[in-house]
C-alpha positions in Angstrom: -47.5 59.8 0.0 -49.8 58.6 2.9 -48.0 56.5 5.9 -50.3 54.2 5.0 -47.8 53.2 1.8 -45.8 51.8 4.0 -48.4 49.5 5.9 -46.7 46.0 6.0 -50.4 44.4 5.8 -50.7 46.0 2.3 -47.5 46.5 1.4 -44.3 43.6 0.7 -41.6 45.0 3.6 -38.9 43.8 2.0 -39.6 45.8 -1.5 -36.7 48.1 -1.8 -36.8 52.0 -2.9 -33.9 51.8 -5.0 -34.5 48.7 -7.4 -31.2 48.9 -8.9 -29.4 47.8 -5.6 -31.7 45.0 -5.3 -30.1 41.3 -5.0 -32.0 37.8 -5.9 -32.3 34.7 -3.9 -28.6 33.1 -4.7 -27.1 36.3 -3.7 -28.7 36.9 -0.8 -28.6 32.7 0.4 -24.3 33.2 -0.4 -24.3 36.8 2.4 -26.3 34.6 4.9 -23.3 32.2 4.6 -20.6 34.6 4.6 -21.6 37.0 7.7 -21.9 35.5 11.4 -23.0 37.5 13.1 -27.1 39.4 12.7 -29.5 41.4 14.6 -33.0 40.2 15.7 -35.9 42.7 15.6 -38.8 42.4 18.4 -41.8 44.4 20.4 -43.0 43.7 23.3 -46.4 45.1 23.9 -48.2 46.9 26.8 -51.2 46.0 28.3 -52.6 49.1 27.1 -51.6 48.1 23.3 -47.9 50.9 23.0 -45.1 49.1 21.3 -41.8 49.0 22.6 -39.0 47.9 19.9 -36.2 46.0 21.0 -32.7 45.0 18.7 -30.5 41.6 19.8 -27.3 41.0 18.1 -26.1 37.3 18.1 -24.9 34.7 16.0 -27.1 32.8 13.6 -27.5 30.3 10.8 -30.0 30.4 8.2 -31.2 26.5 6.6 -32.3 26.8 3.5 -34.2 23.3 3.8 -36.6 25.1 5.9 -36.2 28.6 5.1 -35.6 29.6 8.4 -32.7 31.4 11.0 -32.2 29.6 13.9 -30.2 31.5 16.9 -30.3 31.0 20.6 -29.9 33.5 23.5 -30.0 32.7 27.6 -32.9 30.9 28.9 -34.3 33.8 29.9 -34.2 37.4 29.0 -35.9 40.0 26.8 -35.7 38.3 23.1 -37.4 35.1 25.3 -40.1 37.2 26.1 -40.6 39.3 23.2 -40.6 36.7 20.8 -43.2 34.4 23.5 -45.7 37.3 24.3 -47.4 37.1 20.5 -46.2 33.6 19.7 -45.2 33.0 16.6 -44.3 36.9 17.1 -43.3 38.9 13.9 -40.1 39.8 14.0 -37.7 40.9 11.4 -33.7 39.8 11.0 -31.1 42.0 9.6 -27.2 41.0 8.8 -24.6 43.4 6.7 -21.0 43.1 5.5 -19.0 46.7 5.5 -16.5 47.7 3.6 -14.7 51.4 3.1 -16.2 55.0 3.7 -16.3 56.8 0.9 -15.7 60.7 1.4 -17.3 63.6 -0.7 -16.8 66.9 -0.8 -21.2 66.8 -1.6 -22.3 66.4 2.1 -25.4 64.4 0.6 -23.5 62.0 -1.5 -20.9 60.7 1.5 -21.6 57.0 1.5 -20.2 53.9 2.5 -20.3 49.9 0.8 -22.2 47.5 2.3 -24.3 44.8 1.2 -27.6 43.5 3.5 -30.6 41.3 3.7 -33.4 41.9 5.4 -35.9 39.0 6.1 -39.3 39.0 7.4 -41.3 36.6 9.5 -42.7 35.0 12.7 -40.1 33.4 15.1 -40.8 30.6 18.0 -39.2 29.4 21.0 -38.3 25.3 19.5 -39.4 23.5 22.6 -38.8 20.1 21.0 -35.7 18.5 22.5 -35.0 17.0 19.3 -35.3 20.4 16.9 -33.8 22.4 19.1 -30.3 20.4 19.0 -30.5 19.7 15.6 -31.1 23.8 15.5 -28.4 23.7 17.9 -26.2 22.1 15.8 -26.4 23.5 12.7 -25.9 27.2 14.1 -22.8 25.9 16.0 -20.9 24.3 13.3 -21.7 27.5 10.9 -20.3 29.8 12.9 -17.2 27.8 13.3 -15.9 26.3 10.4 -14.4 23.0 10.1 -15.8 22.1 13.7 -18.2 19.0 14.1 -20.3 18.7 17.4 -20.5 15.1 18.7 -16.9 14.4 17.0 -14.3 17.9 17.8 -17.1 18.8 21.3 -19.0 16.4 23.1 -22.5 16.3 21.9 -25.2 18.6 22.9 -26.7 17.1 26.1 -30.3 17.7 27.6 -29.2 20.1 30.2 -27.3 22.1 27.8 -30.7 22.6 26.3 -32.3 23.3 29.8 -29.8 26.0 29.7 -30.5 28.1 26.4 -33.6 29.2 24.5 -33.4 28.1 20.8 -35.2 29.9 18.1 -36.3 29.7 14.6 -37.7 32.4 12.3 -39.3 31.5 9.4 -39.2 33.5 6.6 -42.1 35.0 4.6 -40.3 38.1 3.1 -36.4 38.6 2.6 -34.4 41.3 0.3 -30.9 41.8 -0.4 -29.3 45.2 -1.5 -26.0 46.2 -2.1 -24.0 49.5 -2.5 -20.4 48.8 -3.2 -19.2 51.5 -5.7 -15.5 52.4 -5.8 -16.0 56.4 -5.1 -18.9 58.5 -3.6 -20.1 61.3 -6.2 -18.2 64.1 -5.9 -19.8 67.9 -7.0 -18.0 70.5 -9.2 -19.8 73.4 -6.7 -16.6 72.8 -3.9 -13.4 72.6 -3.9 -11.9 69.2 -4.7 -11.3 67.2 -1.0 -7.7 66.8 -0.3 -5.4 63.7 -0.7 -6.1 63.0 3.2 -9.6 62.8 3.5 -9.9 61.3 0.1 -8.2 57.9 1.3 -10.6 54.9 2.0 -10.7 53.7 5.1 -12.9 50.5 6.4 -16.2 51.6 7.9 -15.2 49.7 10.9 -12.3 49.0 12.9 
């Protein structure tokens, strides 16, 4: 297979390897609800044209109105300039729930559940006072449940927005996948792990 298989001018990103792990739209719109918290893909390039990746974790809030994240960082920073250098700038969005390790005694087959989307796009820096607080706003009372700017915080004023950058990636490609099997596969070539190391424990603390 030629690297050129996996040319995202030819070939859909977001089609996955393993088909049978693949999630549809509903399941993947219900994760984007459920997890706060995502990481935002960039690259900044050189003058003489070498890429440099980048990764940003943050909160986020995807509107399905517009089919878009929206997120916000400092005013200034790396992400800023990333995502301004090749405005709109492609970048791609990642988020993923974890749950429990799951040991075998088949070095290939350790595994552990999670379920993930993947979404592909361009994002922009919203310089509209208006988007960007209603933006703003949405993100906020997603993260935190139950809370309603303008009525539990005072509203979002102009110089808050003088003080954050405001984003929103639209979405051209997404995919959802998901592993969550009870057990890993286990091989008959080794010796049986032991009550210890067979225990599930959460992939993260």
């Amino acid at each position: 297979m030629t690297s050129s298989y996996y040319d995202p001018r030819t070939r859909d990103p977001s089609i996955s390897r393993r088909p049978n792990n693949r999630r549809d739209d509903e399941w993947i719109t219900a994760l984007l609800a459920l997890v706060r918290v995502g990481r935002i893909s960039t690259v900044w390039v050189g003058d003489d044209g070498e890429a440099f990746p980048f990764i940003t974790p943050l909160a986020f809030a995807y509107r399905p109105d517009t089919h878009d994240i929206v997120y916000h960082t400092n005013i200034a920073g790396r992400l800023r300039a990333n995502t301004e250098q090749l405005a709109p700038a492609r970048t791609t969005f990642e988020a993923s729930e974890l749950g429990a390790l799951l040991p075998s005694n088949d070095p290939l087959e350790l595994s552990v559940q999670y379920r993930s989307v993947m979404a592909f796009g361009t994002a922009r820096v919203l310089t509209d006072e208006a988007e960007a607080r209603a933006a703003l706003t949405v993100m906020s009372e997603r993260v935190f449940p139950g809370l309603q700017i303008g009525r539990d915080t005072r509203p979002i004023s102009a110089g808050d927005l003088a003080r954050t950058c405001v984003y929103a990636l639209s979405i051209t490609h997404w995919s959802g996948k998901e592993n969550w099997q009870p057990a890993a596969a286990q091989t008959d070539e080794w010796p049986d792990l032991s009550p210890e190391l067979t225990h599930l424990n959460p992939a993260q603390d």
